[in-house]
FIBA-469126 format. One record per residue: chain; residue in three letters; y, x, z of N, C-alpha, C in turn. Coordinates in Angstrom, 1 decimal. Example, Ala and Ser with C-alpha at 12.3 -4.5 7.8 and 13.67 -1.06 7.14 Angstrom:
> cadena  residuo  n_v  n_u  n_w  ca_v  ca_u  ca_w  c_v  c_u  c_w
> A  ALA  -5.7  13.2  7.8  -4.5  12.3  7.8  -3.3  13.2  7.8
> A  SER  -2.2  12.8  7.1  -1.1  13.7  7.1  0.0  12.9  7.9
//
This chain:
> cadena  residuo  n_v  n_u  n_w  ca_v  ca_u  ca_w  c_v  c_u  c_w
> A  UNK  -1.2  0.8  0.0  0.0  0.0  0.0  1.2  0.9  0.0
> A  UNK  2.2  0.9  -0.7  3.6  1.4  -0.9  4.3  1.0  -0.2
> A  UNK  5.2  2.0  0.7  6.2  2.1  1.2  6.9  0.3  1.3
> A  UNK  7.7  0.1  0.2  8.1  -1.3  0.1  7.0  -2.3  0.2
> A  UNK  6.1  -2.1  -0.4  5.1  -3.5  0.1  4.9  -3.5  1.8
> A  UNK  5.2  -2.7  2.5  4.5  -2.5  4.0  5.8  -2.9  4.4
> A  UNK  7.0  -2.7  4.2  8.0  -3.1  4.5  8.3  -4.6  4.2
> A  UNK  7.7  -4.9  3.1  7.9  -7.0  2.7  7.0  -7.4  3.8
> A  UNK  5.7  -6.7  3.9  4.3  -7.2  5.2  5.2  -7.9  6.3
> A  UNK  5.5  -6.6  6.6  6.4  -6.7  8.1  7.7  -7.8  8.2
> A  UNK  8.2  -7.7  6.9  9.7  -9.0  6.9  8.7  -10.3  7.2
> A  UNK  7.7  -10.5  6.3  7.3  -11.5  6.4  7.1  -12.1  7.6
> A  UNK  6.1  -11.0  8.5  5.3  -11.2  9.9  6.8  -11.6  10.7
> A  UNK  7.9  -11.1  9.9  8.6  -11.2  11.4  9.2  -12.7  10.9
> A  UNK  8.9  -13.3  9.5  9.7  -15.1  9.7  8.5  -15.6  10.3
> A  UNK  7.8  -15.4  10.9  6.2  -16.0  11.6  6.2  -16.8  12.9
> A  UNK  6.4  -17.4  13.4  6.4  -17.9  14.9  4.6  -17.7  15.2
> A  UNK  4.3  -16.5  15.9  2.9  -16.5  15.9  2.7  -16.8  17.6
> A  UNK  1.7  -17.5  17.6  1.7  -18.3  18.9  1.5  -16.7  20.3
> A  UNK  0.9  -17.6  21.4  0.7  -16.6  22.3  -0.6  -15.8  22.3
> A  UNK  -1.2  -16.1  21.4  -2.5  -15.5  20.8  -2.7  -15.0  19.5
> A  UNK  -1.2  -14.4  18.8  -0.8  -13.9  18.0  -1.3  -14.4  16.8
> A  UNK  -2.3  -15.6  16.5  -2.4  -16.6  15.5  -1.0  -17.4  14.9
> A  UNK  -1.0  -17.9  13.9  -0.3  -18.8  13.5  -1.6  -19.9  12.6
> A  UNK  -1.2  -20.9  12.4  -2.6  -21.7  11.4  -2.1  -22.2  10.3
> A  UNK  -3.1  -22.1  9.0  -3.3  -21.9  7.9  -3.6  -23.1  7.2
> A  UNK  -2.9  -24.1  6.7  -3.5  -25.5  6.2  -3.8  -25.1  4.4
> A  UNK  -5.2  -24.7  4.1  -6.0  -24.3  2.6  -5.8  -25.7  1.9
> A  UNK  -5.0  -25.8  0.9  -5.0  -26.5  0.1  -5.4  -26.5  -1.5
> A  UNK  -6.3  -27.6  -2.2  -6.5  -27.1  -4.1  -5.2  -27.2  -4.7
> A  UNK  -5.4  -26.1  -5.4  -4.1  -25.9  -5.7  -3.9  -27.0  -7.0
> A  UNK  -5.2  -27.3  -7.8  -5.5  -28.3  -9.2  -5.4  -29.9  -8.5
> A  UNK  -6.5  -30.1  -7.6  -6.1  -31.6  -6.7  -5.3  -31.9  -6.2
> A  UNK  -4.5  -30.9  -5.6  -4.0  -31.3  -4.0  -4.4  -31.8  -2.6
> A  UNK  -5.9  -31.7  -2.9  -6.9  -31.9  -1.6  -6.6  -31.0  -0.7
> A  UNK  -6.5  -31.1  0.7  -6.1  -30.5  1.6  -7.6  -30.1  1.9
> A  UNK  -8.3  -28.6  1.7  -9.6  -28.7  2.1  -9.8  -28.3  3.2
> A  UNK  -9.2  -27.5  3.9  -9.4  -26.4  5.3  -8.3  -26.3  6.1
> A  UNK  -8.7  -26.0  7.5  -7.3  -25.4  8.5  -8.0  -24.5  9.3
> A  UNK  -7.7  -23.4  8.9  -7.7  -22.2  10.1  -6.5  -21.0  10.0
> A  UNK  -6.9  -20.3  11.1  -6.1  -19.3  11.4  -6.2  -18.0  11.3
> A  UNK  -4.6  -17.6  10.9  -4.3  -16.2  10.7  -3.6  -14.9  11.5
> A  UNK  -4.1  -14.1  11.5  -3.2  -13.4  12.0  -2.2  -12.1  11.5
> A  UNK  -1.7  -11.2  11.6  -0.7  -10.3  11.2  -1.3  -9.4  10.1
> A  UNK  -3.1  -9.2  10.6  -3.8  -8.4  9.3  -3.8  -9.2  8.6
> A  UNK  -4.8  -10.5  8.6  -5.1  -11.2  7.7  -4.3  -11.8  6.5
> A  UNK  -3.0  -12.0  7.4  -2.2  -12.6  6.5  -1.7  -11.2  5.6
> A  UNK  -1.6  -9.9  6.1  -1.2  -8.7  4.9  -2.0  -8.8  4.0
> A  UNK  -3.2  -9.0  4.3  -4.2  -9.1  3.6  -4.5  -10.1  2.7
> A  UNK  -4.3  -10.6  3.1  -4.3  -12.4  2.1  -3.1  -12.1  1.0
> A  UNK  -1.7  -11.3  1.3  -0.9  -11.7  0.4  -1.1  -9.8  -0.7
> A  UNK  -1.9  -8.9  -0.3  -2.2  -7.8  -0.5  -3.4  -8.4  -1.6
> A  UNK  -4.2  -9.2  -1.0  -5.9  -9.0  -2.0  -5.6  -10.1  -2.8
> A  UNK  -4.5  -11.3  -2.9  -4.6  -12.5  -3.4  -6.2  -13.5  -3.0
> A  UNK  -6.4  -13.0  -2.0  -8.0  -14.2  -1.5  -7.5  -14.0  0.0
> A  UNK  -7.7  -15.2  0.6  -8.2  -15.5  1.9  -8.4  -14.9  2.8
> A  UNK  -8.0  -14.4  3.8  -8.6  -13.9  5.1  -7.8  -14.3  6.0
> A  UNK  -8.7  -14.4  7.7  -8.7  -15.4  8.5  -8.7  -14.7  9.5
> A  UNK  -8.2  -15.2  10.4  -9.1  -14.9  11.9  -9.9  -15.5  12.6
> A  UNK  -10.9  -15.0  12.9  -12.1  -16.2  13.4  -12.2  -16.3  14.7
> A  UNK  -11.8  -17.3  15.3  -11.1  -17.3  17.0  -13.1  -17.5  17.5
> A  UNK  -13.8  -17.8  16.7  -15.4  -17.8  16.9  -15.6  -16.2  17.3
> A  UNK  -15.5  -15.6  16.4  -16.3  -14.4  16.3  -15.8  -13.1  17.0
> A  UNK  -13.9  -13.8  16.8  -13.3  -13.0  17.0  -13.3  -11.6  16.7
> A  UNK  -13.0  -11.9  15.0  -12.9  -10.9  13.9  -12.5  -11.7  12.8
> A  UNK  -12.0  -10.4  11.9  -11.3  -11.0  10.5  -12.3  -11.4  9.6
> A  UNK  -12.3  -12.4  8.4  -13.3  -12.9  7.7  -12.4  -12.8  6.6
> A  UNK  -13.3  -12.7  6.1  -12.6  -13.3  4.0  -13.0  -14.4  3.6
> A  UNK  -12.8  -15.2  3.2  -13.3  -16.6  3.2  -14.2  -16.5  1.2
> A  UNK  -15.4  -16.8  1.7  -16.1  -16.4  0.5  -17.4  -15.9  0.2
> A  UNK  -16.6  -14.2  1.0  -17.3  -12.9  1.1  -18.9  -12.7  1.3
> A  UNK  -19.2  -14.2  2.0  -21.0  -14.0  1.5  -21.3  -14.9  1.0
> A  UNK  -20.2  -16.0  1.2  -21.1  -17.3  0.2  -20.9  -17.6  -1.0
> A  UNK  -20.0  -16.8  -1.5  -19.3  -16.9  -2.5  -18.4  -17.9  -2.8
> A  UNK  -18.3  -18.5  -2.3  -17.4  -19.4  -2.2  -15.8  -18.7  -2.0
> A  UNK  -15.1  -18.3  -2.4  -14.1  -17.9  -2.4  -12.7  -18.2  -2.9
> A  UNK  -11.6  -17.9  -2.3  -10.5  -18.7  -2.4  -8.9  -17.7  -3.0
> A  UNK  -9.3  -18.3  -4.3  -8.1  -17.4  -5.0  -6.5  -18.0  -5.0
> A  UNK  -5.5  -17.3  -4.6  -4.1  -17.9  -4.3  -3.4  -17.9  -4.9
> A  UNK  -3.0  -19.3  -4.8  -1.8  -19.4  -6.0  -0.6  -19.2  -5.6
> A  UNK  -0.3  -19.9  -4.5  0.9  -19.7  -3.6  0.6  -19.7  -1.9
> A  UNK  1.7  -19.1  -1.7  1.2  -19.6  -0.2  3.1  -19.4  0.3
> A  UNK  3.2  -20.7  1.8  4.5  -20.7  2.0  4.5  -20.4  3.7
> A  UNK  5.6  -20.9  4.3  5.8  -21.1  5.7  6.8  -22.3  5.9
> A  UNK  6.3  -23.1  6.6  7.7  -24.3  6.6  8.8  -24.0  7.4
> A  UNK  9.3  -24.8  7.9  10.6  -25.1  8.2  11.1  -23.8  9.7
> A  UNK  10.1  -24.0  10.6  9.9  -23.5  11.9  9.2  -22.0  12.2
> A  UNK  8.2  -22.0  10.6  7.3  -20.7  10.5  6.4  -20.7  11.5
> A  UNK  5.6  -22.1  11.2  4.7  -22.0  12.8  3.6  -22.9  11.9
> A  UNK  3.5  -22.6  10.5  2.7  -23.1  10.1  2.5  -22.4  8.3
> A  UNK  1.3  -21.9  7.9  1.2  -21.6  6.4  0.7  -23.0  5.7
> A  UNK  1.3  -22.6  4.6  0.5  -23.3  3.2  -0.3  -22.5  2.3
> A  UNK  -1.7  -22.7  2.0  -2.1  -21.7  1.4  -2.6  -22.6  0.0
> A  UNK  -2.5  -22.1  -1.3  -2.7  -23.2  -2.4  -3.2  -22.2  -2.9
> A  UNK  -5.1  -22.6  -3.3  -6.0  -21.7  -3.6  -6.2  -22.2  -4.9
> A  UNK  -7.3  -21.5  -5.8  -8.4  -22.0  -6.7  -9.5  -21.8  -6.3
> A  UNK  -10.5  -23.3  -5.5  -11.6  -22.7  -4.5  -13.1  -23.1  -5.8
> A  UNK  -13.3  -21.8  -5.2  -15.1  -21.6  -6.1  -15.9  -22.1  -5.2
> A  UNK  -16.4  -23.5  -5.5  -17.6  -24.3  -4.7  -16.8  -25.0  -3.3
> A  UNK  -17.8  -25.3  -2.5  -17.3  -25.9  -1.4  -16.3  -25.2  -0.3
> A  UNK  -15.1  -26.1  0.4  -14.6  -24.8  1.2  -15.4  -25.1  2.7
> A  UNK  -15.8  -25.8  2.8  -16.6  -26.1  4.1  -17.5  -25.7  4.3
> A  UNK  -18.3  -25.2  5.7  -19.2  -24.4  5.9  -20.6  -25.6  5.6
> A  UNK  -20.4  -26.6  5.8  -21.2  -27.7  5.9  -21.9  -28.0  4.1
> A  UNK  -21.0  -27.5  3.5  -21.1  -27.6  1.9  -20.4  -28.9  1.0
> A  UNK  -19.4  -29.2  1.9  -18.6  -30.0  1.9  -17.3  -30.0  0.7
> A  UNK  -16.8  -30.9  -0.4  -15.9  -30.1  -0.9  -14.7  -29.6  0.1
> A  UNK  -14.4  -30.4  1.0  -13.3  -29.9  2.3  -13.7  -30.5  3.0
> A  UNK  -13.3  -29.9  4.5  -13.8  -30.1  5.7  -13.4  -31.6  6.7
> A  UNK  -12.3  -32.3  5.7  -11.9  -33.4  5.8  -12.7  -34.7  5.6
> A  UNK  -14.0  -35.0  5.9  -14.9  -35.9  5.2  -15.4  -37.0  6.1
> A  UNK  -14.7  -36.6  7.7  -15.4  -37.8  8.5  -14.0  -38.4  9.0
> A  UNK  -14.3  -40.0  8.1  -12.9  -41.2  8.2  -12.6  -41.5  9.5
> A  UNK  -11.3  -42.1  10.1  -11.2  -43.0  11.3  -10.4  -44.3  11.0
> A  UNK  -10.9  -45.3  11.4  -10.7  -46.5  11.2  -9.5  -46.6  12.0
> A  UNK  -8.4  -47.0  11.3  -7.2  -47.0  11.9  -6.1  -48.8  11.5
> A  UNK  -6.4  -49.4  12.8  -5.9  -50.8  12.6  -4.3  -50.5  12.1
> A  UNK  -4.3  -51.8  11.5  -2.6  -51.7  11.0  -2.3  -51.0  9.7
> A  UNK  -3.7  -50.0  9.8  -3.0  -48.6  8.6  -3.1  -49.2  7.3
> A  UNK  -2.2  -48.7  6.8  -1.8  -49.2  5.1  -2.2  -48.7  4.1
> A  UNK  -2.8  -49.5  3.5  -3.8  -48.5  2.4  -2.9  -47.9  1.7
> A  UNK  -1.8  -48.1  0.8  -0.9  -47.8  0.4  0.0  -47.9  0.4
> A  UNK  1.1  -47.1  0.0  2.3  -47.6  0.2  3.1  -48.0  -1.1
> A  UNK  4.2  -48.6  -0.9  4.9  -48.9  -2.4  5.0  -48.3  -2.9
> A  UNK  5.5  -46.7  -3.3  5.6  -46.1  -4.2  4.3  -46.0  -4.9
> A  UNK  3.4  -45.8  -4.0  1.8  -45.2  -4.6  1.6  -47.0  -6.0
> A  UNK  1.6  -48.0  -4.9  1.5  -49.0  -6.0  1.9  -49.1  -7.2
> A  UNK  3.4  -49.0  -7.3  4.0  -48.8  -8.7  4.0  -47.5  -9.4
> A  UNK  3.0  -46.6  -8.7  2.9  -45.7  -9.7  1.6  -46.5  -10.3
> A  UNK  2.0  -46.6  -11.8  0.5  -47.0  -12.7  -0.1  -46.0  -12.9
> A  UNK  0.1  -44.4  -12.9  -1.0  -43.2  -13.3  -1.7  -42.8  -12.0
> A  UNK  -1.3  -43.2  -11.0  -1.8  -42.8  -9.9  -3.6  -42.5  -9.7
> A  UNK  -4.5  -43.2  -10.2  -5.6  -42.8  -11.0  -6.0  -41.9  -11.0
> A  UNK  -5.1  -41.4  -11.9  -5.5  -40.5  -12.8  -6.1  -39.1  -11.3
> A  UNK  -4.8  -38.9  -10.0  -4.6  -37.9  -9.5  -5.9  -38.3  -8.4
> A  UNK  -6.5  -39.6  -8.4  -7.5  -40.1  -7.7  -9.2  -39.3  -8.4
> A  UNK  -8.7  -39.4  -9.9  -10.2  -39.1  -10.3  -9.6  -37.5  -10.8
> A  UNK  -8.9  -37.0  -10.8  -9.0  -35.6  -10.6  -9.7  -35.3  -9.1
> A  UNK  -9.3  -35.7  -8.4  -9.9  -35.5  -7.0  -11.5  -35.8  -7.0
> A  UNK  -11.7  -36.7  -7.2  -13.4  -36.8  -7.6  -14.0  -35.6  -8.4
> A  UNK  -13.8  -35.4  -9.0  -13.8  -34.8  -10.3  -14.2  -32.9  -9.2
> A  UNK  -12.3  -32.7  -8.6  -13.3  -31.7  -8.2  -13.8  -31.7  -6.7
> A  UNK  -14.4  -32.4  -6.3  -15.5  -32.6  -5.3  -16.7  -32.5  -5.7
> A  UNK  -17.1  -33.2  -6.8  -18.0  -32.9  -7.8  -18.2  -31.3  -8.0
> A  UNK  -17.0  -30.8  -8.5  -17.0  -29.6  -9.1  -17.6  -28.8  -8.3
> A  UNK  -17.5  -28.8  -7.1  -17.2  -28.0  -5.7  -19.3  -28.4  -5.2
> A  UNK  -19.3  -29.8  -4.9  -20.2  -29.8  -4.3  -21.5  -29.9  -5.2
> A  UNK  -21.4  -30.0  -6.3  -22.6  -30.2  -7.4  -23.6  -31.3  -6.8
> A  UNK  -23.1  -32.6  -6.1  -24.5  -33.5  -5.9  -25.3  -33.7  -6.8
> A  UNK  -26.6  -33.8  -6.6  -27.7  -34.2  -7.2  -28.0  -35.9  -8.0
> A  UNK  -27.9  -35.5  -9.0  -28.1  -37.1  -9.7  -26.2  -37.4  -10.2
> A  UNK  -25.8  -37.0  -10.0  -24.3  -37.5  -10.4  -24.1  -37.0  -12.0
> A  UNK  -23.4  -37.5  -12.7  -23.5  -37.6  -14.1  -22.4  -35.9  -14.0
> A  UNK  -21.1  -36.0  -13.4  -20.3  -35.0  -13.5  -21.0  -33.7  -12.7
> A  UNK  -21.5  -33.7  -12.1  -22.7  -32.7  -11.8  -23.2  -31.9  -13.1
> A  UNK  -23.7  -32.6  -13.4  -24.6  -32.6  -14.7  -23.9  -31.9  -15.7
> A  UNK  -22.6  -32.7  -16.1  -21.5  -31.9  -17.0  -21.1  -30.4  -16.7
> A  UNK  -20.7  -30.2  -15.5  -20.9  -28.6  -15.3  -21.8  -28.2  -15.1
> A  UNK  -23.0  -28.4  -15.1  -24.3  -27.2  -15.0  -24.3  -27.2  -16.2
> A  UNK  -24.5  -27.9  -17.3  -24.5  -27.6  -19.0  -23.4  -26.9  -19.2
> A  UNK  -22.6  -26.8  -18.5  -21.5  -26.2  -19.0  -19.7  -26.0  -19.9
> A  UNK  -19.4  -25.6  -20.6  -18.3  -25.4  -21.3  -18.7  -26.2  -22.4
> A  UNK  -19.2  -25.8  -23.6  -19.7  -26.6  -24.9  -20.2  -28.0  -24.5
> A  UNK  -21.2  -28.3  -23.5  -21.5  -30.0  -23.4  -20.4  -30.7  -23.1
> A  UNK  -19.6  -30.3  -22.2  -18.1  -30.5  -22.3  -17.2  -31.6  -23.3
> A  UNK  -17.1  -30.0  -24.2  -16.2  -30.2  -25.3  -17.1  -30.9  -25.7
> A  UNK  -18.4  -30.8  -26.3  -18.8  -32.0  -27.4  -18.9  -33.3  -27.1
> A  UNK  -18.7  -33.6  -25.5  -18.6  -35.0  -25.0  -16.8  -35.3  -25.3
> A  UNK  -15.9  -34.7  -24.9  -14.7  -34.6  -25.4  -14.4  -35.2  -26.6
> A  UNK  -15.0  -34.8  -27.7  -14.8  -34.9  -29.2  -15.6  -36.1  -29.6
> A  UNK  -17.0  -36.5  -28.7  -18.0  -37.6  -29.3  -16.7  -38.7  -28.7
> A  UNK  -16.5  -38.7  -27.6  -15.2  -39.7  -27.0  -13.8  -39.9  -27.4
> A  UNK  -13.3  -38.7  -28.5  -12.2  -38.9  -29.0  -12.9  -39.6  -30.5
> A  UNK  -14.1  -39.3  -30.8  -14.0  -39.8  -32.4  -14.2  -41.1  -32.2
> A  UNK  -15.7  -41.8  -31.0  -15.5  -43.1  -30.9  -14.4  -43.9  -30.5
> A  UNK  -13.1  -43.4  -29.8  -11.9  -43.9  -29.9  -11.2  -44.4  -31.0
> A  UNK  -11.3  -43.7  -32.1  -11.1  -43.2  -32.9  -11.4  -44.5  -34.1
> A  UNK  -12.9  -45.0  -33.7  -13.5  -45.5  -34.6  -13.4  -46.9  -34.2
> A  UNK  -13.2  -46.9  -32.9  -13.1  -48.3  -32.2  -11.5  -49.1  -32.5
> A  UNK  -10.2  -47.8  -32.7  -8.9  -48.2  -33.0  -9.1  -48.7  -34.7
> A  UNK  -9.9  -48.2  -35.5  -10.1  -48.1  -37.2  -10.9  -49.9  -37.3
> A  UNK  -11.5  -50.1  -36.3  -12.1  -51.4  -36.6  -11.5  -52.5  -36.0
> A  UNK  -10.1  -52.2  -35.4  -9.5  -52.9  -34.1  -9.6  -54.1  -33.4
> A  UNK  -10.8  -53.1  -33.0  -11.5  -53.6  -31.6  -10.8  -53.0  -30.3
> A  UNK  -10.0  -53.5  -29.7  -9.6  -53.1  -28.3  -9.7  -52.9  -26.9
> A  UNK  -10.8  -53.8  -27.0  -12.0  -53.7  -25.9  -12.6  -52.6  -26.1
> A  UNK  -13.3  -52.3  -26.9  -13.6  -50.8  -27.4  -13.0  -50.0  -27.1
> A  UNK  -11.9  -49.8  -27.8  -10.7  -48.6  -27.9  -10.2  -48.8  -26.6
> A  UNK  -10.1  -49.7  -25.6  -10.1  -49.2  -23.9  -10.8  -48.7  -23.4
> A  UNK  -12.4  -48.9  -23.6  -13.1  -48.5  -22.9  -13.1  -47.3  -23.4
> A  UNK  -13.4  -46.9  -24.7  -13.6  -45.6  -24.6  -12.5  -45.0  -24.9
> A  UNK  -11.1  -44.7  -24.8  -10.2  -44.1  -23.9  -10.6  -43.6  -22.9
> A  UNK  -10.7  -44.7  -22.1  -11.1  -44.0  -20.7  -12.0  -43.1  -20.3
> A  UNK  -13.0  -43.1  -21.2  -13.9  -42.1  -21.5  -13.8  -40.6  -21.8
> A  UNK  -12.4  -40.8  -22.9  -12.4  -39.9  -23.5  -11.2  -39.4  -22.0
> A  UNK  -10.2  -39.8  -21.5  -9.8  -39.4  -20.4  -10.4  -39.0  -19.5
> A  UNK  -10.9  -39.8  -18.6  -12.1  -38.9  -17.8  -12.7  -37.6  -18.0
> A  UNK  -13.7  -37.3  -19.5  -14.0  -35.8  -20.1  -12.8  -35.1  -20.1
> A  UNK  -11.5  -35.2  -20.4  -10.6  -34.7  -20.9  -10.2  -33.7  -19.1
> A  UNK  -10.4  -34.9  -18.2  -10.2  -34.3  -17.0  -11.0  -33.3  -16.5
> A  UNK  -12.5  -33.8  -16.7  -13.6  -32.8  -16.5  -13.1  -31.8  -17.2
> A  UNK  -13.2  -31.6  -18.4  -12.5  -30.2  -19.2  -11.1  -29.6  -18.5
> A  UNK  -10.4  -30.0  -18.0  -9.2  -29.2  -17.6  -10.0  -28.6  -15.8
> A  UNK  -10.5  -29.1  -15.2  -11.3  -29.1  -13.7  -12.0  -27.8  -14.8
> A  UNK  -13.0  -27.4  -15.5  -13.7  -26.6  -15.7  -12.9  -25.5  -16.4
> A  UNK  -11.7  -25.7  -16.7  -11.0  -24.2  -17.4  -10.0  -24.2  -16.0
> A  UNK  -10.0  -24.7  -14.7  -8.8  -24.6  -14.3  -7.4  -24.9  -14.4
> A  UNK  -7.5  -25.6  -15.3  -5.8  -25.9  -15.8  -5.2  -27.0  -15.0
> A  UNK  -4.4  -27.4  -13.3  -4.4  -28.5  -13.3  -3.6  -29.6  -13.9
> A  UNK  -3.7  -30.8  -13.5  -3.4  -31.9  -14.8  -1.6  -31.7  -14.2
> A  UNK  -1.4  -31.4  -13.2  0.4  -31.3  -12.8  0.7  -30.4  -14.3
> A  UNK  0.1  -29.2  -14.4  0.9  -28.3  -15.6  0.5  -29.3  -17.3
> A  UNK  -0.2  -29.9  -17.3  -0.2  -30.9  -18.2  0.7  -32.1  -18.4
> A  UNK  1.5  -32.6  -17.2  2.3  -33.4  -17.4  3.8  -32.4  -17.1
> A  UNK  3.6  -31.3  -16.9  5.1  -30.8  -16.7  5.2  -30.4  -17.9
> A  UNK  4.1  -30.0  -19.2  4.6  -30.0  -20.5  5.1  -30.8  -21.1
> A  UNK  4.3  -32.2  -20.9  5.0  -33.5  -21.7  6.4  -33.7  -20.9
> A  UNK  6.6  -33.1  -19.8  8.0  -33.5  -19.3  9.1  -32.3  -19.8
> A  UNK  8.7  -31.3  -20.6  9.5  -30.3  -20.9  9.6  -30.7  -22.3
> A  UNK  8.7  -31.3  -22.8  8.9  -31.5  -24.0  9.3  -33.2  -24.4
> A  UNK  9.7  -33.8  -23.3  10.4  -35.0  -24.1  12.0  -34.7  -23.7
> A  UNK  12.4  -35.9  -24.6  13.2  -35.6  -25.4  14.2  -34.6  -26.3
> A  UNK  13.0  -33.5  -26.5  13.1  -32.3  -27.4  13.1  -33.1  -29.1
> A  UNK  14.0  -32.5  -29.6  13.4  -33.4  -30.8  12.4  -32.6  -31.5
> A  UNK  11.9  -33.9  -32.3  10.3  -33.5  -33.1  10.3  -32.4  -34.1
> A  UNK  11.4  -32.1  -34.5  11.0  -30.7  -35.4  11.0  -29.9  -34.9
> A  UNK  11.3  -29.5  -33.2  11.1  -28.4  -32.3  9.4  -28.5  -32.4
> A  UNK  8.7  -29.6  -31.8  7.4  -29.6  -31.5  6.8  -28.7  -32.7
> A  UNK  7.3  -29.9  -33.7  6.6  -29.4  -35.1  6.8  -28.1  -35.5
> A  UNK  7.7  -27.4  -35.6  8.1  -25.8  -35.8  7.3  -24.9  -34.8
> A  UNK  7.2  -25.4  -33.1  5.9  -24.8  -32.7  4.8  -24.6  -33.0
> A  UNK  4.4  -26.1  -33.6  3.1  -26.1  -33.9  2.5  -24.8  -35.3
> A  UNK  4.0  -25.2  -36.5  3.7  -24.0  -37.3  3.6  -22.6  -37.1
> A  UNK  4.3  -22.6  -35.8  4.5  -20.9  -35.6  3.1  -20.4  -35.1
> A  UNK  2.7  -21.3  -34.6  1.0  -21.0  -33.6  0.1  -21.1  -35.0
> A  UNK  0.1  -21.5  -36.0  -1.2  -21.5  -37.0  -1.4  -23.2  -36.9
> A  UNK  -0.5  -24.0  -36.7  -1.1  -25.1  -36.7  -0.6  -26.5  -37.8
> A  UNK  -1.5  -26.8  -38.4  -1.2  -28.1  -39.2  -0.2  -29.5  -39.2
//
């Protein structure tokens, strides 16, 4: 480590409010869902280390020793960002997590509900968002990804891999395709949806998440169309 990087270590450690056990805690979040999967804690190495190796490491108030979150199960947690809030008495860590982050095999460690009277399933914003969905079956999607259950159709999609994928992608965009050509609408809803769903699977399996997919179409409206089109030509495209 350089001179200046040992010196950012230390600025950082010192915006830290680290408790009386020299921890602070760590809320692991997917950086593609936004599933909150894990909370534990760090300390002064771990966190140099975390922002030094770009993966994970912890303090394990169990073992009491530093861990890398991963390091035997493979399961491991690549960073995208990581913050401190308002007080610095708390991290954000926004990973790309390989398989489950739970020791249980869980996609997150968040999985046992409490029945809470009065509570609101939703709130009005969430209602009138109509895509909201969409950010629901990304979330399925990578739970799936994460925990590979047995018998699940999206299971199945990632053990075949990249190509079964795409050819499900393309069999779903052509019957769309064929169902808009005979306008049948029934059709051409259902398999939309189809072809959305694969579409999601495919971005969950290259990592892309769907937020950088709507922040293009938000960069790119109201651009006008000969910009798009002049991109498209400069890239090799028709």
């Amino acid at each position: 480590m350089t001179e200046q990087q040992q010196l950012d270590a230390q600025s950082l450690s010192k915006q830290i409010k680290w408790s009386e056990d020299g921890l602070v805690p760590a809320i692991v979040q997917d950086a593609q869902s936004k599933e909150v999967l894990m909370l534990a804690y760090m300390n002064e190495e771990s966190l140099k280390l975390s922002v030094e190796s770009g993966t994970t490491w912890f303090w394990s108030r169990s073992r009491n020793e530093l861990w890398n979150k991963g390091a035997t199960s493979g399961h491991t947690q690549q960073i995208r960002s990581m913050s401190y809030d308002c007080d610095g008495d708390t991290l954000l860590v926004k990973v790309n997590q390989a398989g489950p982050a739970c020791h249980t095999g869980s996609y997150s460690c968040f999985f046992n509900p409490i029945d809470v009277q009065g509570a609101v399933a939703s709130t009005a914003s969430e209602e009138a968002d109509r895509f909201s969905i969409l950010g629901d079956i990304e979330g399925v999607i990578a739970q799936r990804y994460a925990e590979r259950p047995e018998g699940a159709y999206t299971t199945y999609l990632f053990e075949k891999g990249l190509d079964k994928i795409l050819k499900k992608v393309g069999e779903e965009a052509t019957e769309a395709i064929i169902a808009a050509k005979n306008g049948d609408n029934d059709e051409l809803r259902s398999e939309s949806s189809d072809l959305i769903f694969h579409l999601l699977v495919l971005l969950r399996e290259r990592g892309l998440p769907l937020d950088d997919v709507m922040s293009e179409l938000k960069d790119r409206h109201g651009k006008p169309a000969s910009n798009n089109a002049m991109r498209r030509e400069q890239a090799g495209g028709k």
